[in-house]
C-alpha positions, -999 to 999 in steps of 0.1 A, spaced: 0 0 0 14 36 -6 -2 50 28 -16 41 61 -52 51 44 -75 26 43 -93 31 14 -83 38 -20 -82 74 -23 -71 80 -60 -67 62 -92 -48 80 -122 -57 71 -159 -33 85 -187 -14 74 -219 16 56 -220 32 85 -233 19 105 -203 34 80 -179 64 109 -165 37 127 -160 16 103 -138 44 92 -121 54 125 -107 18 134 -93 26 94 -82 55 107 -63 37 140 -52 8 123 -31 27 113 -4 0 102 22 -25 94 -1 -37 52 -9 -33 58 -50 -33 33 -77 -11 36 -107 -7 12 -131 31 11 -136 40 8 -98 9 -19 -94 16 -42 -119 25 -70 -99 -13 -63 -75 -26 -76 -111 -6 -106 -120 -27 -136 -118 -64 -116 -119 -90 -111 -142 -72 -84 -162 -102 -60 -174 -118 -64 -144 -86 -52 -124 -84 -22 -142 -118 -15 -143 -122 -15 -103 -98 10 -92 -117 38 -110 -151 26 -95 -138 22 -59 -114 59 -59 -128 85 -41 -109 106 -71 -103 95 -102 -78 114 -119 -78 114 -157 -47 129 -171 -61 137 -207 -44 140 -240 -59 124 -277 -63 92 -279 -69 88 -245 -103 67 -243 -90 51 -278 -62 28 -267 -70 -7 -254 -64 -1 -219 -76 35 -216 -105 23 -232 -116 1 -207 -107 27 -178 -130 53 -197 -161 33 -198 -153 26 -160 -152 60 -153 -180 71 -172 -204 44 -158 -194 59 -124 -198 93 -132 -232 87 -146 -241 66 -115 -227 89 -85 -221 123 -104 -192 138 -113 -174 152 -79 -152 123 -85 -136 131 -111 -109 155 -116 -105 161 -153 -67 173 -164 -57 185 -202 -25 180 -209 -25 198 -239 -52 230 -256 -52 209 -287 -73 179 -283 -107 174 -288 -126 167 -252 -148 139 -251 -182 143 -261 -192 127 -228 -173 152 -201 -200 181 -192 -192 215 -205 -197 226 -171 -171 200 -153 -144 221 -142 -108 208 -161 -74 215 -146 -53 232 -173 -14 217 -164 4 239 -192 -10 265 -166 -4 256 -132 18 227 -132 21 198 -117 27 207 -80 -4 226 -79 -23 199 -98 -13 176 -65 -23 201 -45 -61 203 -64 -61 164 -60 -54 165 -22 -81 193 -17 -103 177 -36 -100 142 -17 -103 155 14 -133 176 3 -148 141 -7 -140 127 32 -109 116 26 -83 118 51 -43 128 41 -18 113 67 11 133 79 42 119 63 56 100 87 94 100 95 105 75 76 83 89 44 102 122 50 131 107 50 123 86 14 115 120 -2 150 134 13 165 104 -2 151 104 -35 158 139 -40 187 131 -31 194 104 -55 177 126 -80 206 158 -78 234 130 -78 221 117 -112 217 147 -125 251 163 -116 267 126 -131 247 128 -163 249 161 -171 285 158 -169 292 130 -187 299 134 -226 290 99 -234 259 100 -218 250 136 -233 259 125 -269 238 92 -266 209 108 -248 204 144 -246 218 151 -284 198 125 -303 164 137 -284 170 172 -298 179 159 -332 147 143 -332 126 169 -317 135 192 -342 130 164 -372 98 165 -356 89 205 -356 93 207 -392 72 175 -397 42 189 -376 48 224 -398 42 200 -428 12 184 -415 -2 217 -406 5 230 -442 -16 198 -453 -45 199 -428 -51 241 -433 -32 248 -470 -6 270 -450 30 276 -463 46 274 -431 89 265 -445 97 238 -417 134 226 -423 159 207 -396 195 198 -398 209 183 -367 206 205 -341 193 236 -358 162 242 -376 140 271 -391 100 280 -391 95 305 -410 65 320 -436 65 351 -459 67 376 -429 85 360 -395 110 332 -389 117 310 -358 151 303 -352 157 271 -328 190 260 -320 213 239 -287 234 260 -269 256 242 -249 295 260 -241 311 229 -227 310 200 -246 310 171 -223 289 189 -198 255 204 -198 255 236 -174 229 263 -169 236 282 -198 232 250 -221 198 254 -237 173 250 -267 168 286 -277 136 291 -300 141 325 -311 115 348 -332 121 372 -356 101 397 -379 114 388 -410 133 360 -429 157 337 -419 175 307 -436 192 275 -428 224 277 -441 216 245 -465 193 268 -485 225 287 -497 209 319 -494 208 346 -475 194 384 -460 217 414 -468 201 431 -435 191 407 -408 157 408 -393 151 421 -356 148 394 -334 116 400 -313 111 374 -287 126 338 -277 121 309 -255 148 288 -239 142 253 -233 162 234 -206 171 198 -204 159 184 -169 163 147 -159 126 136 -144 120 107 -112 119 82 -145 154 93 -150 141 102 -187 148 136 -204 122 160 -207 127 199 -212 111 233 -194 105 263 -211 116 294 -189 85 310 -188 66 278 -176 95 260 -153 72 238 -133 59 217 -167 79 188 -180 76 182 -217 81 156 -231 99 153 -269 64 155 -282 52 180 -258 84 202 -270 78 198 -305 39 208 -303 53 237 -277 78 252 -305 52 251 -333 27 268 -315 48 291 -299 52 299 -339 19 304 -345 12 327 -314 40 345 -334 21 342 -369 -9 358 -347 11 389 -333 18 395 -369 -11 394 -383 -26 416 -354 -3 437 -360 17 437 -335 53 431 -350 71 456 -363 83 448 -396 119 464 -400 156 455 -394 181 464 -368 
């Protein structure tokens, strides 16, 4: 059992994908009885298996779905959807605490318009434990003091956290097979989603990547995203993905062209690798430091940041001109 609770106080539904995610509001209950699937694998060996991941999200006084498309689609969160809904239909919907992971993806038909949905690219994940605590012990739930020894687990896996981190980050092997190839990909990524944008909606958004650079740009304004990192076998604070914007056009060096008077550069992002409890890479923007994105999450991130830029534009709000 996680807790000296005696009931089960929370279950958590989510993607695979979204499984960082879920474990850190995992590690962030302390006190709370909570099932998660990846840490209660072995509770299920040996059961009916539909009928084991059905029950959690009937008994829960919370259930806590941690939303993104195709959640509700895939075989397992399939089967933990009609759970839920059959118990939200049955005993209302105080039970439920609804999260979006993302602003992009269609909410179920079923989920009231009136349900009140936890926005995490706002408020983050601390404050999203937080909500779930309240909200348990609004439904008669009790949260035990950590005891001293679960004090003294959370000192030690903090612990164990820093001492990863200051060994990875240090360690040019590790960066060049780990952090290095995520960006590469990322940014293969960013100027896919540009092309499947350009498909969907007839844009003419330019997505191009080499390596660890790559350009967004249309007929007015041009993202520049690029890794920064000083030190070669060690990632330090000033190491970074920088996403910078521009109001006019820029060019990968590939395209063998060029602007005789560079654009003004009107805005940027910076992007830091972090190492999460999974002791998995994921990346926080500076202006949202409590989120952990995913490689996914960071691609989606650095092409909407370019459209937020394609909609100051067309507001009017960039200045067209030069330095």
């Amino acid at each position: 059992m996680d807790s000296a609770t005696d009931d089960l106080a929370v279950a958590i539904s989510f993607l695979a994908r979204d499984e960082v995610v879920a474990r850190e509001l995992h590690y962030l209950l302390s006190g709370l009885n909570v099932f998660f699937f990846p840490g209660k694998q072995e509770d299920l060996a040996g059961t009916d298996g539909l009928e084991s991941m059905r029950q959690p999200f009937i008994d829960a006084r919370l259930v806590v779905v941690l939303y993104r498309s195709p959640w509700g689609e895939t075989n397992w969160t399939r089967v933990e959807q009609t759970a839920i809904t059959d118990r939200c239909f049955n005993r209302g919907w105080r039970g439920l605490l609804f999260v979006q992971l993302d602003d992009t993806s269609p909410l179920p038909a079923w989920l009231p318009e009136t349900h009140v949905r936890f926005a995490l690219e706002q408020y983050g994940i601390e404050q999203l434990a937080g909500a779930v605590k309240s909200r348990v012990q609004d439904l008669g739930g009790h949260i035990e003091p950590p005891s001293a020894l679960a004090k003294a687990r959370i000192v030690q896996r903090d612990a164990a956290l820093l001492s990863d981190v200051q060994r990875f980050f240090h360690d040019a092997d590790w960066i060049t097979s780990n952090i290095h190839p995520q960006i590469e990909a990322v940014l293969e990524r960013t100027a896919q989603l540009a092309q499947e944008i350009n498909r969907e909606l007839g844009t003419s958004i330019i997505g191009i990547a080499d390596r660890k650079h790559c350009i967004l740009r249309d007929g007015r304004v041009s993202m520049n995203i690029g890794w920064r990192q000083g030190i070669t076998n060690s990632v330090t604070e000033d190491a970074g993905l920088i996403a910078a914007q521009f109001n006019g056009l820029l060019f990968m060096p590939t395209e063998g062209m060029t602007t005789f008077i560079a654009p003004k550069r009107v805005g940027h992002t910076t992007y830091k690798p972090v190492l999460s409890l999974a002791r998995e890479v994921r990346w926080q923007a500076d202006d949202r430091t409590r989120q952990l994105l995913s490689p996914e999450d960071l691609a989606q991130d650095l092409v909407s940041r370019f459209h937020d830029l394609l909609g100051r534009a067309d507001r009017g709000e960039v200045q067209f001109g030069f330095m």
